[in-house]
Residue, then its C-alpha position, 0 to 999 in steps of 0.5 A: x409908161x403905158x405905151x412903153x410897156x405894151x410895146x416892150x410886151x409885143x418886142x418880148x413875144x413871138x419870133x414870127x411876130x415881125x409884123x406885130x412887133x412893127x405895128x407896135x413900134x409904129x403905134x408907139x410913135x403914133x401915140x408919143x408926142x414927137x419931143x419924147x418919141x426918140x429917147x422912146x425909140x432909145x429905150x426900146x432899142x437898149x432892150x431888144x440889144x439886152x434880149x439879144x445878148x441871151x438868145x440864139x437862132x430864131x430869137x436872135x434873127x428877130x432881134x436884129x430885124x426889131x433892130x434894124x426897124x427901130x433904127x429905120x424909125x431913128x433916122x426918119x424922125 
């Protein structure tokens, strides 16, 4: 889960980290076969939305943006 783990690293850090935190979803999707790529995206999803249940303000700003980008990469595949 090597892809994972990095990508859950970078969605953990920053809250300015926005770009980071795409490039990351974009070079998981990059590196994962298509059959898989989905339950990936699930994956990450669940922990951004288990991270923003305990945070507030800016961590939670970013959270949702994470969010919403994940759910943008759902709809495309």
């Amino acid at each position: 889960m090597g892809h994972v783990d990095t990508c859950l690293g970078i969605l953990r850090g920053d809250v300015k980290g926005i770009p980071l935190a795409e490039r990351a979803i974009d070079e998981y999707c990059d590196a994962t076969p298509a059959p898989a790529r989905r339950s990936g995206l699930r994956f990450l999803q669940q922990d951004v939305l288990d991270q923003r249940k305990a945070v507030l303000g800016d961590h939670r700003t970013f959270a949702d943006a994470v969010n919403a980008y994940i759910e943008k990469k759902l709809a495309a595949e």
